[in-house]
Residue, then its C-alpha position, 0 to 999 in steps of 0.5 A: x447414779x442416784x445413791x442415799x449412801x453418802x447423802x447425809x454426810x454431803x447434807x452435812x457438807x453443804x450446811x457447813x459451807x452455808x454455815x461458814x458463810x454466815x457465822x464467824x468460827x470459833x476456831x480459826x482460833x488456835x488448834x488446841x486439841x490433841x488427837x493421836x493415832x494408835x499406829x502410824x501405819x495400819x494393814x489394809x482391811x484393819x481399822x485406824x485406831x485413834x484418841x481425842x480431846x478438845x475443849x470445845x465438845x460438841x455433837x457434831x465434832x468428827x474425824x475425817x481420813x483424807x488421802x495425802x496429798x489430796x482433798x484434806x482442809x489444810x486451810x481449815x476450809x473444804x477441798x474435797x470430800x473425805x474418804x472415811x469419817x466419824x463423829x467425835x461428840x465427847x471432850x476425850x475419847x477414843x474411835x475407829x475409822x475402817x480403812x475397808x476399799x481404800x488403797x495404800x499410801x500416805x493419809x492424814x487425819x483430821x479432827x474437825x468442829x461442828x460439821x465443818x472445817x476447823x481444826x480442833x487439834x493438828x492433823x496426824x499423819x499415816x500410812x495404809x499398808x498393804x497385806x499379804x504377799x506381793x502380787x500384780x493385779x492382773x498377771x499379763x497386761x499391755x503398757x502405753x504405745x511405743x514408737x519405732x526409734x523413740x525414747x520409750x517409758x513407761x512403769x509397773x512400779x505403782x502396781x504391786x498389791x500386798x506388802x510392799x516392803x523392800x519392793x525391787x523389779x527386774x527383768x526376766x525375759x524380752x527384748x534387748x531394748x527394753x530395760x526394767x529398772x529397780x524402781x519398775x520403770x520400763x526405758x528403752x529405744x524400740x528398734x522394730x515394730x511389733x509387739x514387745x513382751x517383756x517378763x518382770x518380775x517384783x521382789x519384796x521382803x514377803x515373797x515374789x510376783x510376777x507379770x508379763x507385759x505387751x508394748x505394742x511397737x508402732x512404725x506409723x501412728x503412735x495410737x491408730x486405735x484406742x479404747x475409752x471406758x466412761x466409769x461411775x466408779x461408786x463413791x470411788x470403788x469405797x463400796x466393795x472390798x479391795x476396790x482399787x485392786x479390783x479396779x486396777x485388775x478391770x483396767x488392765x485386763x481390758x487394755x483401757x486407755x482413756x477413762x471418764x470417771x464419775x464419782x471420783x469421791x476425791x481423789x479416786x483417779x489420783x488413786x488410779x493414776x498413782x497405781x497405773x503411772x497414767x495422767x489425771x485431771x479430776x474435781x471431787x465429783x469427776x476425773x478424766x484418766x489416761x495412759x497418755x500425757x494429758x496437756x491441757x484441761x478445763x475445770x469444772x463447767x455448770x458444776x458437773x464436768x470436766x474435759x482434758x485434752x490427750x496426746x495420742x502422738x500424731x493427733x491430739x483427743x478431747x475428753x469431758x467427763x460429766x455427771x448430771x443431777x440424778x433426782x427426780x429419775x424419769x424411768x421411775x417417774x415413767x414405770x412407777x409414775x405414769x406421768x406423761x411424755x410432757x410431764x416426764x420433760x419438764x421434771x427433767x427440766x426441774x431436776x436441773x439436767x436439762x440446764x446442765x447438759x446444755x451448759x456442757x454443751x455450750x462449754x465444748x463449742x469450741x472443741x465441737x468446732x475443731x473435732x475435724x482435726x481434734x476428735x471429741x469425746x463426752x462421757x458420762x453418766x447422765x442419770x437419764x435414758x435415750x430417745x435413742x432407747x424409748x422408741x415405739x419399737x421397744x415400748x419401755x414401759x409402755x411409752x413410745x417416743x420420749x425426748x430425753x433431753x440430756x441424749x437429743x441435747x449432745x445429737x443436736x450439736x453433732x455428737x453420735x451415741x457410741x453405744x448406740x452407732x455400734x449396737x443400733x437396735x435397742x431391742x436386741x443390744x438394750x446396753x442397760x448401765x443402771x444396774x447390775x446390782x440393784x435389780x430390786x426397787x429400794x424405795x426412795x424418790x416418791x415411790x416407797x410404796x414401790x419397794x421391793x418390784x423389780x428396778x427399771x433397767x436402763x442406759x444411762x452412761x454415755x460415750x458420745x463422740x464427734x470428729x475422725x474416728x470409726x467405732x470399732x465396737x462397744x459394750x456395756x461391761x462388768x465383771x461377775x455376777x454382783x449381789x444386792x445383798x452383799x456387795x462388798x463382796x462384788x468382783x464388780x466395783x460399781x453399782x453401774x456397767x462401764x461403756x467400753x467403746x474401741x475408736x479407729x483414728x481416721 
């Protein structure tokens, strides 16, 4: 949604690219700093402990931590945003980076001039490590679909949280067919339909774990029916302690199969990804993540979105994840504001969702035209509410009908609110995404005087489909009860509810 946190260091970002633009660096010049890293590898939850020098000192100098391979500036020019990062103003010196929510694997630090991307000294490799004894995080969970006489994969080898060290797997209990290899690939050829339960068990030099996992055995269509979730995952899960396990447990747990993620922050779905052995397509800002092969993509359309289109078996799904532009907030402008339903419009206009939305709408025309044989998903969080929602009957802060555009946009080209087909009155099932955590106002956006009241709640995360499918059901989801006050702490990862919509092919 609409967070400061992160906002001075994307400030920075945006004035260095303008910067690189229209100043010649000093360094493209030769890396002539050195910077050093305490350990090779730290434990999950300590800190990255490092030393520098250069001969260029300068305020705005900083170190950056970025997941490897990933979004580092390996050409000395912006990719994607760093995970964690720190100025380093002096000629030499030392500094900390935490590694709090980030999750094991392979890292490379970078020291970097004035707020930009120029190498002050070569890149330093590390690993982050897990801690504590092996373990999955959730003990039973599904895998992908198989299929009755057809070669089957899939992998728990990317799950196990806590050390890793010398980490083996091995069946314990299922059927015949199913075999489960050392490095936790699950192969075989299913001979029956029905559901396969297979026991594995994972084996490290700190102790053993152990998961049992469900292979739904399909004779007819590979997915009948499937679960999508739209996800703000808030800057990448990085808000709350061991995020990505959390994330991963959340995932599992509610059998997940398709994702449109939104603060991606990276690489967050490449994260995941590595950790479930799923298919991603992502940008910085937003990914689509899948159990099933992704076999094409789009890029980034109008700056906030990207689509993929996934292999379900016998028929294929396009799924466009999007984020809109999240000031000024029209629930604000309404309850704090009082503007009217005109005024209230042509902010939406100026903040640029208007534009966005029909952009992304224009982008899927294509895919809009053949949804009658290829369904289509658009999810999101849009940083508006629906016209479906502001309606004389549920009179949101004393308002009647409200045109939102960024909801009669996608209705307008054929798409139907999941949420809202399943749940269709706003009064008893209100859906409210924004948000679990911020129950209190905390300034910002014109309205500081308003500090403190109660924050409007609202639904602002989507999962619009058009073409054969029948809506199941569909909820607003998160896990816990979650604190303002402290939200590292949270079981709940984001400051949004999910949108978890279960779709029947038809």
């Amino acid at each position: 949604m609409r967070t400061i946190t992160g906002m001075r260091r994307l400030l920075a970002l945006v004035l260095a690219v303008l910067a690189t633009s229209m100043t010649v660096h000093p360094a493209h010049a030769a890396a002539d700093g050195t910077l050093t890293v305490t350990s090779a590898s730290v434990p999950a939850g300590s800190d990255i402990r490092f030393g520098y020098a250069t001969s260029r000192p300068n305020a705005t100098n900083w170190v950056g931590l970025y997941s490897d391979p990933g979004n580092g500036p390996v050409n000395q020019t912006y990719v994607g945003p760093s995970t964690k990062w720190v100025y380093a103003t002096s000629a030499d010196g030392t500094g900390t980076l935490p590694t709090a929510g980030l999750a094991p694997g392979n890292y490379k630090l970078f020291f970097l001039y004035k707020d930009g991307y120029t190498w002050l000294a070569q890149p330093v490799a590390l690993r982050i490590t897990g801690n504590g004894t092996p373990r999955f995080p959730a003990s039973a969970f599904t895998l992908r679909n198989a299929k009755v006489g057809s070669a089957y994969s899939a992998t728990v080898g990317g799950l196990v949280q806590g050390d890793t060290t010398g980490l083996t797997f091995t069946k314990t209990s299922g059927p015949a067919w199913a075999s489960v290899s050392s490095s936790g690939a699950v192969t075989g050829t299913p001979t029956s339909a029905g559901d396969a339960v297979v026991g594995i068990r994972a084996t490290t030099a700190s102790g053993t774990a152990g998961a049992t996992v469900t292979i739904r055995v399909q004779s007819g269509a590979l997915v009948p029916q499937f679960r999508a979730l739209s996800w703000n995952l808030w800057h990448g899960g990085t808000q709350v302690a061991n995020g990505l396990e959390k994330q991963l447990k959340f995932l599992l747990e509610r059998d997940v199969d398709v994702v449109g993620i939104q603060e991606n922050e990276g690489s967050a779905a490449q994260a995941l990804a590595s950790a479930l052995g799923w298919s991603y397509f992502q940008n910085s800002d937003v990914a689509v993540l899948s159990r099933y092969p992704i076999t094409g993509t789009t890029p980034t359309v109008a700056g906030s979105a990207v689509a993929a289109k996934i292999d379900l078996g016998a028929r294929s799904l396009r799924l466009w994840s999007a984020h809109l532009g999240y000031t000024p907030y029209g629930p604000y402008d309404a309850c704090f504001g009082r503007m009217s339903v005109q005024q209230l419009l042509n902010r939406e206009s100026s903040s640029g969702r208007t534009g966005q939305i029909n952009a992304v709408i224009t982008a899927m025309s294509a895919d809009l035209a053949a949804s009658a044989t290829t369904p289509v998903l658009l999810t999101g969080d849009f940083n508006a509410p629906s016209h479906l929602d502001w309606t004389p009957a549920t009179s949101r802060c004393g308002y009647g009908s409200v045109p939102w555009p960024t909801s009669t946009a996608p209705a307008g080209a054929g798409l139907v609110d999941s949420y809202r087909q399943a749940n269709p009155n706003p009064s008893t099932h209100p859906g409210n995404t924004w948000s679990p955590v911020f129950k209190t106002f905390t300034g910002g956006y014109g309205y500081n005087s308003r500090t403190g009241e109660p924050e409007p709640q609202d639904r602002i995360d989507f999962i619009h489909y058009k073409g054969p499918l029948t809506v199941v059901s569909s909820e607003a989801l998160w896990e816990g009860t979650p604190s303002q006050s402290n939200p590292s702490a949270n079981a709940w990862t984001s400051d949004h509810a999910a949108v978890l919509t279960v779709f029947r092919m038809n």
